[in-house]
C-alpha positions as a printed Julia matrix, in Angstrom:
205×3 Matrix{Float64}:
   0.0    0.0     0.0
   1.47   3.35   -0.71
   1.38   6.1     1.82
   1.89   9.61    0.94
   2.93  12.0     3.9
   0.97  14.79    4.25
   3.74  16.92    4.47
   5.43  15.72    1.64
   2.4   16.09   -1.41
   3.58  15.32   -5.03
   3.12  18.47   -7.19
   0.23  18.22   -9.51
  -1.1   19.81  -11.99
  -3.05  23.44  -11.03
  -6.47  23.67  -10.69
  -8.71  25.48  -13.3
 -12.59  25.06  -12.34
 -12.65  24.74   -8.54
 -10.23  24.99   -5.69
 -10.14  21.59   -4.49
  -8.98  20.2    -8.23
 -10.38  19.06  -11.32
 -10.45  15.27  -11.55
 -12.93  14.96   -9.21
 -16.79  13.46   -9.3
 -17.84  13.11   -5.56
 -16.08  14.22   -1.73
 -17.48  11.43    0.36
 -16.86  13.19    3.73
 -19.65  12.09    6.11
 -20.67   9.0     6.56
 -21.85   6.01    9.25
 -18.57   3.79    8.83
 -16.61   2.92    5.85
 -13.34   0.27    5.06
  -9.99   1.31    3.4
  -9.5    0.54   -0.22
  -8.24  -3.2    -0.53
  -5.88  -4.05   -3.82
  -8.61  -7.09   -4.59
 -11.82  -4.71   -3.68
 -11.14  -1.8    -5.64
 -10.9   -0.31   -9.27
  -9.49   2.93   -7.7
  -5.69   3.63   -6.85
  -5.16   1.7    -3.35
  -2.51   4.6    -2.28
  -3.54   7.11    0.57
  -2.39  10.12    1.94
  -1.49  10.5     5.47
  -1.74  12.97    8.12
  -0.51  12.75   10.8
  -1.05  15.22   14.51
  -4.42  16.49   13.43
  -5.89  17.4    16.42
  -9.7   17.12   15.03
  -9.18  13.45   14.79
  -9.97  11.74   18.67
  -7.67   8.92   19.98
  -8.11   5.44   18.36
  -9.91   4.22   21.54
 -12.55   7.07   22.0
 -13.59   6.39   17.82
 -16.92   4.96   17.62
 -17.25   1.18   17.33
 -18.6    1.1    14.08
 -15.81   2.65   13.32
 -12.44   2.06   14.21
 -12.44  -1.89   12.64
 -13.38  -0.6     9.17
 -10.89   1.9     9.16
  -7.68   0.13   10.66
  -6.76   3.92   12.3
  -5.44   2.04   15.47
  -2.62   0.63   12.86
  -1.59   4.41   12.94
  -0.22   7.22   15.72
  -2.93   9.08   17.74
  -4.85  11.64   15.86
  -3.74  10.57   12.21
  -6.39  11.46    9.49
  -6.12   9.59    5.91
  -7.17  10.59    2.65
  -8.19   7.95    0.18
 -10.96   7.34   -2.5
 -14.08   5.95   -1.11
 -14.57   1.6     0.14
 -17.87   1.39    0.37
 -19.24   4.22    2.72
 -22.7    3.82    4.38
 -24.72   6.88    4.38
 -24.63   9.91    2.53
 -24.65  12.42    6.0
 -22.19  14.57    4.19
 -20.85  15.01    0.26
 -19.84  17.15   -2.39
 -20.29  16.81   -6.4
 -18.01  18.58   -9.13
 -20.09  19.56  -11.86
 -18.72  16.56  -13.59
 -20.16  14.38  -11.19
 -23.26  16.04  -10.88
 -24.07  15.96  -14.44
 -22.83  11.65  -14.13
 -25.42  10.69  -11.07
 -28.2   12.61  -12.42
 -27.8   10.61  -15.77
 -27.46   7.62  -13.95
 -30.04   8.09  -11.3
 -32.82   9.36  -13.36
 -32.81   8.77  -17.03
 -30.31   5.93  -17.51
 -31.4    3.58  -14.3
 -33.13   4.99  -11.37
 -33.94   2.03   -9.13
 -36.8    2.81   -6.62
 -36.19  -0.18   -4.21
 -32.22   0.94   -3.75
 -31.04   3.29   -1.39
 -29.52   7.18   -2.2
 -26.44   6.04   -0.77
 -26.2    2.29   -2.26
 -26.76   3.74   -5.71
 -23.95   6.22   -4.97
 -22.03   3.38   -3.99
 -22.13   1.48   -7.0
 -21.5    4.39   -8.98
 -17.97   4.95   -7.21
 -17.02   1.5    -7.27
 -17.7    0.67  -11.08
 -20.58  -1.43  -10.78
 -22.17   0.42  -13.47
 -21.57   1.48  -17.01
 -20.53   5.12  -15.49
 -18.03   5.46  -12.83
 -17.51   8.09  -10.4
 -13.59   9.38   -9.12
 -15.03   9.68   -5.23
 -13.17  10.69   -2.59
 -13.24  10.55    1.18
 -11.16  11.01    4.33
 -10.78   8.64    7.81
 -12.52   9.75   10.28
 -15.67  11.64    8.48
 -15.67  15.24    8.88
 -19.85  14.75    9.02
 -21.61  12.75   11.52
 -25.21  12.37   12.74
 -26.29  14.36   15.59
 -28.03  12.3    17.95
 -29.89  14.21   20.12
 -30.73  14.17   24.41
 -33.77  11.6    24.39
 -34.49   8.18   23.36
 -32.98   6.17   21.11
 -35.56   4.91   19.1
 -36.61   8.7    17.86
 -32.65   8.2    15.92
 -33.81   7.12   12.93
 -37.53   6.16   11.44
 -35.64   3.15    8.84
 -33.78   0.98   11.52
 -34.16   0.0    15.16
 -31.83   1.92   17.82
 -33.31   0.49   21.2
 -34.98   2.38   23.83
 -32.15   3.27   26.08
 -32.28   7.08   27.42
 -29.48   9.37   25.91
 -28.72  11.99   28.61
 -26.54  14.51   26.37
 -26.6   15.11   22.73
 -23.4   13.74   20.88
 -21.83  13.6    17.45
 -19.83   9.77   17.06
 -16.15  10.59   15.99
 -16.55  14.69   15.86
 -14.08  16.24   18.3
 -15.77  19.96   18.31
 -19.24  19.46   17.01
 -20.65  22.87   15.36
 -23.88  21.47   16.92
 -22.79  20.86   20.58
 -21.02  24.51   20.55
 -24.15  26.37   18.54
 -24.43  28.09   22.26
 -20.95  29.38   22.35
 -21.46  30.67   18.68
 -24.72  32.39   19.49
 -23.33  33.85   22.28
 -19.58  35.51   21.23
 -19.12  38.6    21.67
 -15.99  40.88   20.29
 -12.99  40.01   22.05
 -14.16  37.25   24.34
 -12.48  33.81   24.41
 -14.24  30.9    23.1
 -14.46  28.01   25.28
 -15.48  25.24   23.01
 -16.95  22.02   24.04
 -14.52  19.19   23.02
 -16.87  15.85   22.94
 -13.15  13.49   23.29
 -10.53  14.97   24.56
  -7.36  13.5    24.85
């Protein structure tokens, strides 16, 4: 597997049409879980770029457990994010299209094949992993930068398409996000010129 340091980037070629390059269909960035590109699992390249002290990124033992075995980040230092095209990502909490891609899933998912029993994110799956006719250049990084909220209540109000148990959730949490924008939406209501943010952290080292 090749690993490109974060600090030491390859030059490539400038970017004309948007600031995060050109070849480019889909940024996967939120998501439930998702694996690491595998050489026999993949049509994409199986490289991935790795950063390493980013201090949005909790400890390998405070990532959520349907996490941390799909993404092998214990294999790596404390606080290490990685950059890679997508395996497989469930949920579509977060993403970006180019224009390119845009114009590829709405071809696919409306005039060329729309499948009404599939979900959003399985079709967009299949899309990035060349199960169909046109494929997708997706992107993603380890851990998401997009996670559900889940607020203070019950579990079972989570979701209205799969069972998440009755138990009582005291506190609202994000899995996975260190400084959630909703868990500090108080703090950024409430700033005022000068004062000195003091931002809830939801894992801190």
């Amino acid at each position: 597997m090749t690993e490109i340091p974060f600090t030491a980037l390859p030059k490539t070629i400038p970017a004309t049409e948007s600031p995060y390059g050109d070849d480019w269909d889909l940024l996967w960035l939120g998501y439930c879980m998702q694996g690491l590109p595998r050489p026999e699992s993949t049509v994409h390249s199986k490289a991935r770029v790795v950063q390493k002290s980013d201090t949005t990124v909790p400890t390998p033992e405070r990532l959520g457990s349907d996490f941390t075995p799909h993404n092998m980040l214990k294999d790596y230092p404390a606080h290490t994010r990685l950059y890679h095209h997508t395996h497989k990502p469930v949920c579509s909490t977060g993403y970006a299209l180019s224009r390119r891609g845009a114009r590829k899933v709405l071809w696919e998912l409306s005039v060329n094949h729309y499948d009404s029993g599939s979900a959003y994110d399985v079709m967009l799956i299949n899309l990035c992993h060349g199960d169909r006719k046109t494929k997708l250049n997706c992107l993603s990084t380890s851990p998401a930068l997009f996670r559900h909220w889940r607020p203070r209540g019950l579990a079972s109000s989570e979701s209205d398409i799969s069972p998440h148990g009755d138990a009582w959730r005291e506190e609202g949490k994000s899995k996975d996000i260190r400084w959630s924008v909703r868990a500090n939406i108080p703090m950024l209501l409430n700033l005022r010129r000068g004062q000195e943010p003091v931002w809830v952290d939801q894992y801190p080292d």
